[in-house]
C-alpha positions in Angstrom: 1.7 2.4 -8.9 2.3 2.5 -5.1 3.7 6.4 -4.8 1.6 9.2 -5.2 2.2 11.3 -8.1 2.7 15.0 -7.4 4.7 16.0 -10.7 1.5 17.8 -11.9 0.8 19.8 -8.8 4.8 20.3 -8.1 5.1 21.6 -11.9 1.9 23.1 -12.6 -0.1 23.8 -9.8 0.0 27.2 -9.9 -0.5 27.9 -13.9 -2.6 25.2 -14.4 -4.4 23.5 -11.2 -6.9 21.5 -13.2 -4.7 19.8 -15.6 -1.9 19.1 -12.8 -4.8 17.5 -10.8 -6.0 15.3 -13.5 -2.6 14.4 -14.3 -1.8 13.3 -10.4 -5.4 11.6 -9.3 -6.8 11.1 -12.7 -3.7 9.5 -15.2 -1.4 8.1 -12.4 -3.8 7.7 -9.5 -6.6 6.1 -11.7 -5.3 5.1 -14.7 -1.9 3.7 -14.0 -3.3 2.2 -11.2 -5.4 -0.5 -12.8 -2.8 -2.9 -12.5 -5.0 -6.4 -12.5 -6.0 -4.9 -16.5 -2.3 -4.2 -17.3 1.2 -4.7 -14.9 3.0 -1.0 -14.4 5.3 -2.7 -16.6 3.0 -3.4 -19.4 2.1 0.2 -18.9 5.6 1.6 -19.3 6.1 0.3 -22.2 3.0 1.1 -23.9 3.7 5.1 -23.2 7.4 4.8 -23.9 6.2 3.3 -27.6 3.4 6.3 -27.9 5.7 9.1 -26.6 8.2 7.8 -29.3 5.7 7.6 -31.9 4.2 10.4 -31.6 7.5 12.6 -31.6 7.0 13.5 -27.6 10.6 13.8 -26.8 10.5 15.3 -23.8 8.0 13.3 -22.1 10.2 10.2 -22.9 13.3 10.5 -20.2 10.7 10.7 -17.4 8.6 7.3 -19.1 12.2 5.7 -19.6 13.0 6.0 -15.6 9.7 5.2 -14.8 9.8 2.3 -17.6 13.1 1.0 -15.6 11.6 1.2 -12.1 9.1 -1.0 -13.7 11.0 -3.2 -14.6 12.0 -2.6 -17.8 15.5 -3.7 -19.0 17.8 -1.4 -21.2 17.7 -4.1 -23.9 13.9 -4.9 -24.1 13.5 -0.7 -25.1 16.2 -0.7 -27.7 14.4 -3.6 -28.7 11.4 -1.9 -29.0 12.8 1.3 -30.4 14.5 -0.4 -33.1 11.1 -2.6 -33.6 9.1 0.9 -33.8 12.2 2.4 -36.1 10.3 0.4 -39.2 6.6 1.9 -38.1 7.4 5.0 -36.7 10.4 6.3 -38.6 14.0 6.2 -38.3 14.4 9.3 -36.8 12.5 9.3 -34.0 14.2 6.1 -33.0 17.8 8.2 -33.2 16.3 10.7 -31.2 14.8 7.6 -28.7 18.3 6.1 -28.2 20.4 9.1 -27.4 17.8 9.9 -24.2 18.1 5.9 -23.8 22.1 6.2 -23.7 21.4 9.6 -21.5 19.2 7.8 -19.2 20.8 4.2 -18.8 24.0 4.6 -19.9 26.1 3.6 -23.0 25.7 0.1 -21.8 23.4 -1.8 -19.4 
């Protein structure tokens, strides 16, 4: 990733300085960072698939953007929503395409 993160420190910096440092330097500046191991693409759509497993709505608009500044097309996550839909359950992948259609649009 070639900006600098600040949405920990911008969010929680006050509350929580710790966790809003490890989630600028450590997760993005570290972490997403190591792109010769995995492309910020790769990454993207790795979270995008745990965030929708896991039920983490409101991490996911944030990881969609991010997931299309990386590259990511509109189709390749409703592909991988509707993929997940069989593993994950059907509906977390309703829930996934509405902040898809929010975020993209109704069509690409």
């Amino acid at each position: 990733m070639s900006k600098k993160q600040t949405a920990g420190r911008d969010r929680l910096g006050e509350l929580a300085p710790t966790f809003a440092a490890f989630n600028d330097d450590v997760l993005f500046g570290q972490v997403w960072s190591r792109e010769e191991e995995l492309s910020p693409r790769d990454r993207s759509l790795i979270t995008i698939s745990a965030l929708m497993s896991a039920g983490n709505f409101e991490q996911l608009p944030a990881h969609l953007k991010l997931g299309q500044e990386n590259g990511l097309t509109q189709a390749e996550i409703v592909e991988v929503i509707t993929h997940l839909a069989f593993y994950c359950g059907w509906p977390k992948a309703w829930s996934a395409f509405g902040l898809v259609q929010e975020i993209f649009g109704k069509k690409e």
